[in-house]
C-alpha positions in Angstrom: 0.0 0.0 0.0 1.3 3.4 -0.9 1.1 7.0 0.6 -1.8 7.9 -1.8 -3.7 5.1 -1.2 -2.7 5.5 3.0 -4.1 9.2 2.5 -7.2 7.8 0.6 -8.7 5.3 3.1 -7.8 7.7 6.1 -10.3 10.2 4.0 -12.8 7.7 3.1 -13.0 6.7 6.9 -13.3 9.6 8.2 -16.0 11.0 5.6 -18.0 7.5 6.4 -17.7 7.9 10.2 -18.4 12.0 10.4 -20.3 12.9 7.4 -22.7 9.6 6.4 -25.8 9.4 8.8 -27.5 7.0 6.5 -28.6 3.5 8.7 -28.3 0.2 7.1 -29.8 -2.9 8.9 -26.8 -5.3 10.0 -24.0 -2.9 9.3 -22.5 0.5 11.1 -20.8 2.2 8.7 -19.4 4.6 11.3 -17.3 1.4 12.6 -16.5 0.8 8.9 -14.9 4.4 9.0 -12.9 3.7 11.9 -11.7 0.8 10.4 -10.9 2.4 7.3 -8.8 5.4 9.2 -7.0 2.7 11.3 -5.7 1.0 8.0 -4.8 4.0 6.4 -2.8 5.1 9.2 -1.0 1.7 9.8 -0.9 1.3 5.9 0.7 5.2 5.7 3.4 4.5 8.4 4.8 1.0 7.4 5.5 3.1 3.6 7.3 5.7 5.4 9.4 2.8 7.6 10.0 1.4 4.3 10.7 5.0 2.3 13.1 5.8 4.8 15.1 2.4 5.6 15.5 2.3 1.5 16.9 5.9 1.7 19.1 4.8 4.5 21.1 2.4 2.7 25.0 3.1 1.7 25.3 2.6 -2.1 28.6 0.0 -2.7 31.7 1.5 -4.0 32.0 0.2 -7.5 35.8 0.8 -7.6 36.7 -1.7 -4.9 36.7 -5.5 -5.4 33.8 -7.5 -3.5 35.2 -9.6 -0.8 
């Protein structure tokens, strides 16, 4: 999952759990907002672990012999 789509979901929850009021039988969509913000907020922070753990990394010297 990527920052746009992180940033998507976290919208999309929170326009289900503040804005909707409609009531469907079986189903809170208000807990399906939640939900939704949660993922987006786990999914936005494991891509910027990963973004900056790939920027972290020393490039190898292509002068020098591998061991």
């Amino acid at each position: 999952m990527g920052i746009g789509t992180s940033i998507f979901l976290i919208a999309l929850g929170a326009i289900l759990k503040f804005a909707v009021t409609a009531e469907v039988s079986g189903l809170e969509i208000s807990t399906i907002g939640v939900i939704l913000m949660v993922a987006g907020v786990l999914g936005l922070l494991v891509s910027l672990y990963f973004m900056s753990v790939a920027t972290r990394r020393d490039p190898v010297p292509r002068d020098r012999e591998p061991y």
